[in-house]
C-alpha positions in Angstrom: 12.7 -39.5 3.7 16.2 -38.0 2.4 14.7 -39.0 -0.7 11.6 -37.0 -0.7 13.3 -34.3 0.6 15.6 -33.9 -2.9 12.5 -34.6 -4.7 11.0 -31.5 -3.1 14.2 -29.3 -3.7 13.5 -30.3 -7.3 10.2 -29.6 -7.3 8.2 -26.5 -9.0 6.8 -25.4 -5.8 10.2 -25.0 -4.3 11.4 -22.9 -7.1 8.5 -20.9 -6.8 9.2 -20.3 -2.9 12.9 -19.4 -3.7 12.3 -15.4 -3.1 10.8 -16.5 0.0 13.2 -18.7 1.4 15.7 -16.0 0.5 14.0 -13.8 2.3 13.4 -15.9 5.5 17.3 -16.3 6.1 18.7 -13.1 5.6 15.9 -11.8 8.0 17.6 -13.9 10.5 21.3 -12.7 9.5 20.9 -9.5 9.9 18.8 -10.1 13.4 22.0 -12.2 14.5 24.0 -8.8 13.6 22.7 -7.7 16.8 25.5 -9.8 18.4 28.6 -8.5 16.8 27.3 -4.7 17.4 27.2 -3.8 13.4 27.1 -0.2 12.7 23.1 0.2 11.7 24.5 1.5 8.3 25.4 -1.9 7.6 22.5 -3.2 8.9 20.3 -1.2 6.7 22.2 -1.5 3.4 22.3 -5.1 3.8 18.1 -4.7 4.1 18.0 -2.7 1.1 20.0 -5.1 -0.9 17.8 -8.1 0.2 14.9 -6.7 -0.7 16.2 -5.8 -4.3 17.8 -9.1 -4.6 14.0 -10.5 -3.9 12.3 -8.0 -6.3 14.7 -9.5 -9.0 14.2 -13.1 -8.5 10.7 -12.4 -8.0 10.6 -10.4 -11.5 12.5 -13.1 -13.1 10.7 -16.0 -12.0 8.2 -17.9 -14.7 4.9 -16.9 -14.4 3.6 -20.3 -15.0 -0.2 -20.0 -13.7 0.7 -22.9 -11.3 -1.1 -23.8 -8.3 0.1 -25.9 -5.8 -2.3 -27.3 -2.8 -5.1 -27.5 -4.6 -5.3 -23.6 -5.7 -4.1 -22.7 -2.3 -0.7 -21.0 -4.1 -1.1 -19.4 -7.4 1.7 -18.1 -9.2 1.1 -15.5 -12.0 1.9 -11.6 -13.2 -0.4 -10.4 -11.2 0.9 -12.1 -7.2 4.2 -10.7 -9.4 3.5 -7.3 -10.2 2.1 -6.7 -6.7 5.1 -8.5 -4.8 7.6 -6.2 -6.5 5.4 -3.3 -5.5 5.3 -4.0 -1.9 9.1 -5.2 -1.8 9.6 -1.4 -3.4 7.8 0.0 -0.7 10.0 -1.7 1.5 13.2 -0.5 -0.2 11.9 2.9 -0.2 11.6 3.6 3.5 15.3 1.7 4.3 17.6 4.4 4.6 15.2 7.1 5.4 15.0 5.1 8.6 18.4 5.4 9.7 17.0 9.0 10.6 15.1 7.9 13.2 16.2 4.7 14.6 18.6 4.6 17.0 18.7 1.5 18.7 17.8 -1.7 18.0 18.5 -1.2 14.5 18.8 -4.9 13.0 15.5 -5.9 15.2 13.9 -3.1 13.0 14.9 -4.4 10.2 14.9 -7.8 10.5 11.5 -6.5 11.6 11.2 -5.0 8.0 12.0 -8.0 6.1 9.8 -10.4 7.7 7.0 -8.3 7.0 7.9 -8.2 3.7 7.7 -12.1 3.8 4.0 -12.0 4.3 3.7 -9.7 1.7 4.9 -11.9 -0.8 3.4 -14.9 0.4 -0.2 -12.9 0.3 0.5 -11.7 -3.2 0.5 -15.3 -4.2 -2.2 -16.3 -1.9 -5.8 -17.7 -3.5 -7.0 -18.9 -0.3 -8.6 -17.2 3.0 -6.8 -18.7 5.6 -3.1 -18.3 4.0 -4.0 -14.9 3.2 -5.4 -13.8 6.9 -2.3 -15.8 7.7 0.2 -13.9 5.8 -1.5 -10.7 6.4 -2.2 -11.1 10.0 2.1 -11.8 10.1 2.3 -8.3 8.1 0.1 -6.9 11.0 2.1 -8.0 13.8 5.4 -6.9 12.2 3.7 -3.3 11.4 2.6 -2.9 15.5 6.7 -3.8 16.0 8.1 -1.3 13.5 5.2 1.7 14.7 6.5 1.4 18.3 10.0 2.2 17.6 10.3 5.3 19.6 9.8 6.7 23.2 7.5 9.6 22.5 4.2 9.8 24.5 2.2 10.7 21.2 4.1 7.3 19.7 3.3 5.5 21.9 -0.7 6.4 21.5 -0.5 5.9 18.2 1.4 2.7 18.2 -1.5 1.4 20.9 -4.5 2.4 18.2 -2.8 0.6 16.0 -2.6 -2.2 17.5 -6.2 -2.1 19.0 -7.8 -1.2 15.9 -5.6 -4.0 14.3 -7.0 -6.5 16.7 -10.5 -5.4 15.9 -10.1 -5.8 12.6 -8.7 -9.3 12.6 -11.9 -10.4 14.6 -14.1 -9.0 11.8 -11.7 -10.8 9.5 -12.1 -14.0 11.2 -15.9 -13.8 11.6 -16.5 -13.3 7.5 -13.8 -16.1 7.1 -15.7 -18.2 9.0 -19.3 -17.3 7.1 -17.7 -17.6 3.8 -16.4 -21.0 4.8 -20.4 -21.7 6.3 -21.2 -20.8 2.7 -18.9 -22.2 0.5 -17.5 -25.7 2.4 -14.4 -24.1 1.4 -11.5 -21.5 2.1 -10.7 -21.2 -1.8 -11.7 -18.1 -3.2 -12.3 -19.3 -6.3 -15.1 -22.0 -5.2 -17.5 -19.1 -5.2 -18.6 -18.8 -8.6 -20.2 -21.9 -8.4 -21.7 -21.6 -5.3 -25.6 -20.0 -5.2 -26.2 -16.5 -3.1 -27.1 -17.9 0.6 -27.3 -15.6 3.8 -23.7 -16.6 4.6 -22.3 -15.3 2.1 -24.0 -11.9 2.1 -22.3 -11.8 5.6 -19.1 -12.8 5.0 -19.1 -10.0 2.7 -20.1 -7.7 4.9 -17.9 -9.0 8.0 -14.5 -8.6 5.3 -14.8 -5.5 4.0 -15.1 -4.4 7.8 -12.3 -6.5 8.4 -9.8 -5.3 5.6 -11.7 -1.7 5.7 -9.9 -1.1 9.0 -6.4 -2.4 7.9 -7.1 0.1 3.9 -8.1 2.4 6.0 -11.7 3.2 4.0 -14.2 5.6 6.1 -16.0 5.1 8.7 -13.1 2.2 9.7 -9.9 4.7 9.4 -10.0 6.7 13.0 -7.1 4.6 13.7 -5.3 5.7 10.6 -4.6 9.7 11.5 -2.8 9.1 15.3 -0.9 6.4 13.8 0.4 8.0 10.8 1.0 11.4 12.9 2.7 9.8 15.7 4.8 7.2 14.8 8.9 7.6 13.2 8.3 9.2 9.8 9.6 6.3 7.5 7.2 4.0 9.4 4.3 6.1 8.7 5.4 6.2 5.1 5.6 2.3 5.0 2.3 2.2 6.5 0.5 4.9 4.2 2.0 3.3 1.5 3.2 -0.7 1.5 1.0 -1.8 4.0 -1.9 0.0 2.3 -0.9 -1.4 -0.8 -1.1 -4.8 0.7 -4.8 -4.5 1.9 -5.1 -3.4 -1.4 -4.4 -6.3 -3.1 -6.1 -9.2 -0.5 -9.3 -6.8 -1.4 -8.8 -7.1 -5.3 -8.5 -10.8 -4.6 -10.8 -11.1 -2.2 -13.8 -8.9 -3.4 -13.4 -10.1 -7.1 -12.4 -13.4 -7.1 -13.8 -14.2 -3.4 -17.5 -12.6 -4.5 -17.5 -13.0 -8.2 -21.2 -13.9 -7.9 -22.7 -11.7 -5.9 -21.1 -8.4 -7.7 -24.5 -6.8 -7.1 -23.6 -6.2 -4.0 -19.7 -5.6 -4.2 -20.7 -2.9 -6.4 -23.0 -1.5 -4.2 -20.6 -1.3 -1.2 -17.9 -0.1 -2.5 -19.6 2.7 -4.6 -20.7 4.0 -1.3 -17.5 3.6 0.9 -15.2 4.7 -2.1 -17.8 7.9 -2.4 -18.1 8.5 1.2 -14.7 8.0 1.7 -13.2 10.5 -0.9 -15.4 12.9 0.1 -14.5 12.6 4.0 -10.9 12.4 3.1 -10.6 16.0 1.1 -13.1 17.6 3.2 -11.2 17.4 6.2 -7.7 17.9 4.9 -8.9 21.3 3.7 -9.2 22.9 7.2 -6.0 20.6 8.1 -2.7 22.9 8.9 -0.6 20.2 10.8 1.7 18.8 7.8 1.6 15.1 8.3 -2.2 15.1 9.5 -3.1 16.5 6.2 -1.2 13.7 4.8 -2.8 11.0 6.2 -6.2 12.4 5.5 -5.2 12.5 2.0 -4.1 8.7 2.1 -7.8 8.3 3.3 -9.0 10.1 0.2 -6.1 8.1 -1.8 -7.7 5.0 -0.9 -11.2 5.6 -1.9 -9.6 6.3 -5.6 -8.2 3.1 -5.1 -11.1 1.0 -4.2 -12.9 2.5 -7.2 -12.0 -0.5 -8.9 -13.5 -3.1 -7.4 -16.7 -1.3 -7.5 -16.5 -1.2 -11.0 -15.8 -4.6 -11.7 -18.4 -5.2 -9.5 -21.2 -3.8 -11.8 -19.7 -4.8 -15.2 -18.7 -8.2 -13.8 -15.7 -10.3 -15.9 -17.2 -10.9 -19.0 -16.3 -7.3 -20.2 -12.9 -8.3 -20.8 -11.6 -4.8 -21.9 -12.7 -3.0 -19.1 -11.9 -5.9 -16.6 -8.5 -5.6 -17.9 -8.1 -1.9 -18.2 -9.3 -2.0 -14.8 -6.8 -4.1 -13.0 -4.0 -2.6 -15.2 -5.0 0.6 -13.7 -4.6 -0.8 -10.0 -1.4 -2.1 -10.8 0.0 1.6 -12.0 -1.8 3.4 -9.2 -0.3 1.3 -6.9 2.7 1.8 -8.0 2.9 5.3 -8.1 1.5 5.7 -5.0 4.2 4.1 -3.5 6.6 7.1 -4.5 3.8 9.8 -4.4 2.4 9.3 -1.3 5.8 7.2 0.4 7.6 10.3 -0.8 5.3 13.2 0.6 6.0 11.6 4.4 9.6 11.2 3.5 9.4 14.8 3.8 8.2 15.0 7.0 12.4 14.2 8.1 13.3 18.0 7.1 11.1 19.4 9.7 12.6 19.4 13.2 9.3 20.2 15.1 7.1 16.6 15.6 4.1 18.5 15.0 4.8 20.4 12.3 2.7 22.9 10.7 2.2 23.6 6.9 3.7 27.5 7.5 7.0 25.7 8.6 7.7 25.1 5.1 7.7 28.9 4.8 10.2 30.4 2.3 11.5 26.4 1.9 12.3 27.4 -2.0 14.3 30.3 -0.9 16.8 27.6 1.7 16.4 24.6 -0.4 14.8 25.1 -4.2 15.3 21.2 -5.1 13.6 19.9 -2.6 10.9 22.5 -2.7 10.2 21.3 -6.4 10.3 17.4 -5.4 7.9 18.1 -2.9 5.7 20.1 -4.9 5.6 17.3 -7.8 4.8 14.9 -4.9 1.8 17.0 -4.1 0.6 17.7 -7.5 1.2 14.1 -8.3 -1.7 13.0 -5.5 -4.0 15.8 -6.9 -3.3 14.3 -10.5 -2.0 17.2 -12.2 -0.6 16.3 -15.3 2.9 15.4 -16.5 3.0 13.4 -13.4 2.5 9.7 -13.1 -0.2 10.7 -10.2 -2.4 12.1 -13.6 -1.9 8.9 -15.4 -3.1 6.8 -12.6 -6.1 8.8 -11.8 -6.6 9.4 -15.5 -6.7 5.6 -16.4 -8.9 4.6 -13.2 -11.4 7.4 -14.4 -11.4 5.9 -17.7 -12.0 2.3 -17.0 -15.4 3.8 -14.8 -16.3 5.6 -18.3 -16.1 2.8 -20.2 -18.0 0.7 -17.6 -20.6 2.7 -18.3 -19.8 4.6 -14.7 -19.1 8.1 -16.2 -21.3 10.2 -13.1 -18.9 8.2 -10.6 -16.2 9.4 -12.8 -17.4 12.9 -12.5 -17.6 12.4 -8.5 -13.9 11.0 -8.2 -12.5 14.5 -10.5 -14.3 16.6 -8.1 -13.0 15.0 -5.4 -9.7 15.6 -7.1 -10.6 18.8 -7.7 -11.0 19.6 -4.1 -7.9 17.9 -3.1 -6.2 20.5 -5.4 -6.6 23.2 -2.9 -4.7 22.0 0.2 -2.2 20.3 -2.0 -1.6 24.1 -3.6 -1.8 25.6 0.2 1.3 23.9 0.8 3.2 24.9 -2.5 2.1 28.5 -1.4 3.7 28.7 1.9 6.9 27.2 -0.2 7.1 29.4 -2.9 4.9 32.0 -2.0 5.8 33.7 1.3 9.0 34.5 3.0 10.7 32.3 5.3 9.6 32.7 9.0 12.0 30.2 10.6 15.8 29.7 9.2 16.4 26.9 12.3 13.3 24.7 11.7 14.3 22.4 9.6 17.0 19.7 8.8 18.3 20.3 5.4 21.1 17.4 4.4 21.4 15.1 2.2 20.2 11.8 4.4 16.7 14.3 4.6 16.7 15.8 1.3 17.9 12.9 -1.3 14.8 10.4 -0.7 12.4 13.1 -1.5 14.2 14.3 -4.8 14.2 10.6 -5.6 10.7 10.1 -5.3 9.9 13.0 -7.1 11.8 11.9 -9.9 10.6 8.2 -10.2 6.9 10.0 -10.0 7.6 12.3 -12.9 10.0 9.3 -14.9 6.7 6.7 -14.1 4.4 8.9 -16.1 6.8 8.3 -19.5 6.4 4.4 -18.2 2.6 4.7 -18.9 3.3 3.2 -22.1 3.9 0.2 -20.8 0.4 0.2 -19.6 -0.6 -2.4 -21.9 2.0 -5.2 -20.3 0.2 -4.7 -17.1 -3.2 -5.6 -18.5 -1.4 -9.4 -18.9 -2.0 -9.6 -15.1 -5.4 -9.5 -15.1 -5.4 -12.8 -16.6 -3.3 -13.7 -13.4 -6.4 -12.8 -10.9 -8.4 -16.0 -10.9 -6.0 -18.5 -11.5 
């Protein structure tokens, strides 16, 4: 036994499951800091520095291709580029989050780093039931960290959550099961081999229900506005943002790998949700004037740019290697900078004393605070894809893979779209810049409110000089199937 066990620490899988393990026992120290009473400072700089010390190991680890339980674990760029991602999204909400909790802190965060735990166990998942497993461990952690808080409209939206979540994982379960009635297998690579069948038609339809609710994609994202609106404003950030991210990437894997065979009909779906739900996403926000309700319906539109992609891999299929790997490089740099873009436009939300702010209490904000003003402007012009800012560069390069999959008139419907989002995202720079202030007590202008949002702001711009760099992310769409 003592044997096998020094076997296994010598093992590739257990070097592989280092950032993990890491992970795993400092979530536990600093829930144990609960007993000594540690200022939640210390708490949530000891948080921050675990997750960065994961990112590294994570970044430095060999990207091998190896699998381990028969193709259960594979470990490649692209389970890397995505785990740094989420551990970033992580990072980014930390400190912003000493703004709002006040007790309880290390259970919050311990909360936090167990949830990033999942996430990195799902970015290197290649099987159904380890990634419902992981995820599902995401979801839970997510219904902790959006019920911090004693607010009435909190509390609702912490309860949607968490019904819609449950929902969801029933849909989840049901296509797992039909894929598995399909297939004789949970490995989402076994489909290429196996023959269209009723099943599996089902099981498609049952997961992009499933992880539909937990993206957020229209008709499955009523949950999504309460939530984001009335939960602590470095949750909702986490949620627009990492845990989107997240469902991102099980639907990249699931919907590409998972249904390599049947891209008829990936392509079909998700040219009509993506459509459907850009459109529903900008329309609303238009006639939106409550702040952080106009955000979350532009995370709706935000994530039917996203899901552009497997549509178009869908009707091009992976033969096209150019396009198949223009296309996932360009998920990997929109997912990126919509960490900061979108993470950094709720950030904002921690300058506003009201809870149900309004887009005229930024009023004049140039005039009382010009730096954050302009950070929160590049934010916004960043999700309409202005240019300059890395937002342009990841639209830019999503629309161009659709062109050269022969996709140009959904092209054309994802600028408009863009387009239209233009207009509310300029509303808001008009009230800042363009009319006098209205209120001189409404908002909390320090550095703990201000400092996240300049940051943001800057990585957003300073990612768009990164673009070059586009070409090293195409190495992880080798990384998808194996």
């Amino acid at each position: 036994m003592i044997d096998q066990f020094f076997s296994a620490l010598g093992s590739n899988i257990f070097h592989a499951f280092i950032p993990v393990i890491f992970l795993g026992i400092f979530g536990f120290v600093v829930l144990s800091l609960g007993f000594v009473n540690a200022p939640k400072k210390i708490v949530a700089w000891l948080t921050f520095a675990v997750l960065a010390v994961t990112a590294i190991l994570i970044y430095f680890m060999e990207p091998t291709h190896s699998t381990f339980y028969y193709g259960t674990f594979v470990f490649n760029k692209f389970g890397i580029y995505f785990a740094i991602i989420m551990l970033i999204s992580g990072m980014l909400v930390t400190i912003p989050a000493l703004l709002g909790i006040h007790q309880k802190s290390e259970i919050f965060y311990s909360t936090l780093i167990f949830v990033s735990v999942g996430m990195v166990i799902a970015a290197f998942s290649l099987n159904l039931i380890t990634i419902f497993i992981a995820f599902e461990s995401v979801s839970i952690g997510t219904y902790v960290l959006s019920s911090f808080g004693k607010s009435k409209r909190n509390l609702e939206g912490s309860i949607k959550y968490f019904f819609t979540g449950t929902i969801a994982t029933a849909f989840i379960l049901f296509g797992t099961s039909f894929f598995f009635l399909g297939t004789g297998s949970f490995n989402l690579s076994v489909l290429s081999a196996v023959k269209p069948a009723p099943e599996i038609t089902l099981a498609l339809i049952f997961l992009i229900i499933g992880f539909g609710f937990k993206m957020a994609i229209f008709p499955m994202h009523q949950w999504a506005i309460d939530t984001y609106d009335g939960t602590e404003n470095s949750v909702s950030a986490f949620l627009a943002a990492g845990s989107k991210i997240l469902a991102y990437l099980i639907i990249l894997r699931v919907f590409i790998v998972g249904f390599s065979s049947d891209g008829v009909d990936v392509y079909y779906l998700f040219v009509i949700l993506s459509i459907l739900t850009m459109t529903y996403g900008n329309i609303v926000a238009l006639s939106e004037t409550n702040l952080k309700r106009m955000l979350a319906y532009s995370s709706v539109a935000q994530a039917g740019y996203l899901i552009l992609i497997p549509a178009l891999i869908g009707a091009v299929g992976i033969s096209d290697t150019s396009v198949f790997n223009l296309a996932i490089a360009s998920a990997v740099y929109y997912s990126l900078v919509y960490i900061f873009m979108k993470g950094g436009a709720f950030l904002m939300m921690n300058t506003l004393k009201n809870e149900n702010a309004q887009i005229s209490d930024l009023s004049g904000l140039s005039k009382k605070a010009p730096g954050t003003a302009v950070s929160f402007a590049i934010l916004l012009l960043a999700l309409g894809g202005i240019p300059i800012t890395g937002g342009f560069f990841a639209k830019y390069f999503v629309f161009l893979s659709l062109v050269a999959g022969g996709l140009w008139w959904l092209a054309i419907i994802a600028i408009i779209n863009s387009a239209i989002s233009v207009f509310y995202y300029f509303r808001v720079i008009l009230y800042m810049f363009g009319k006098p202030v209205e209120k001189s007590d409404n908002m909390i202008l320090n550095a703990s409110t201000k400092v996240p949002v300049i940051v943001s702001a800057f990585i957003t711009v300073g990612l768009s000089i990164l673009v070059i760099y586009l070409p090293v992310l195409e190495t992880a769409a080798k990384g998808l199937f194996s």
